[in-house]
C-alpha positions, 0 to 999 in steps of 0.5 A: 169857607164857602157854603155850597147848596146841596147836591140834586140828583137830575129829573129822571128820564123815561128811559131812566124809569123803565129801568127802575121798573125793570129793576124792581120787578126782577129784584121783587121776583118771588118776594114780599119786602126787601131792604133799601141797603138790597135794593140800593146794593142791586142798584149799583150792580145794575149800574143805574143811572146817579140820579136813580142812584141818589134817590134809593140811597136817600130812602130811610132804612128799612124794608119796602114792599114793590109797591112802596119802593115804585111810589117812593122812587118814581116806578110805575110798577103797582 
């Protein structure tokens, strides 16, 4: 049996950050905190690239304000 390294996900583009940013502000929309399985699960609907996809997934469970999921997840939005 062969030991693999672990999967990566690829640097996130630009084009792949203005749709994060997209994404957040619409989901944020009207609320405060929301749960990583909620954004990962709008994520996924949006059909977001892997790379994007692998880092929602690695966040901890719990609730992130918009602030902290941008900063977490490489947004500009503030």
């Amino acid at each position: 049996m062969t030991d693999n390294p672990p999967v990566t996900a690829a640097p996130a583009t630009e084009s792949d950050l203005r749709r994060l940013d997209d994404l957040l502000e619409d989901l944020y929309r009207g609320q405060e905190r929301i749960s990583q399985g909620d954004i990962y699960r709008r994520a996924v609907a949006a059909q977001m690239p892997a790379g994007l996809l692998t880092r929602i997934g690695g966040l901890p469970e719990g609730e992130y304000s918009v602030d902290e999921a941008a900063d977490l997840l490489g947004g500009s939005i503030t």
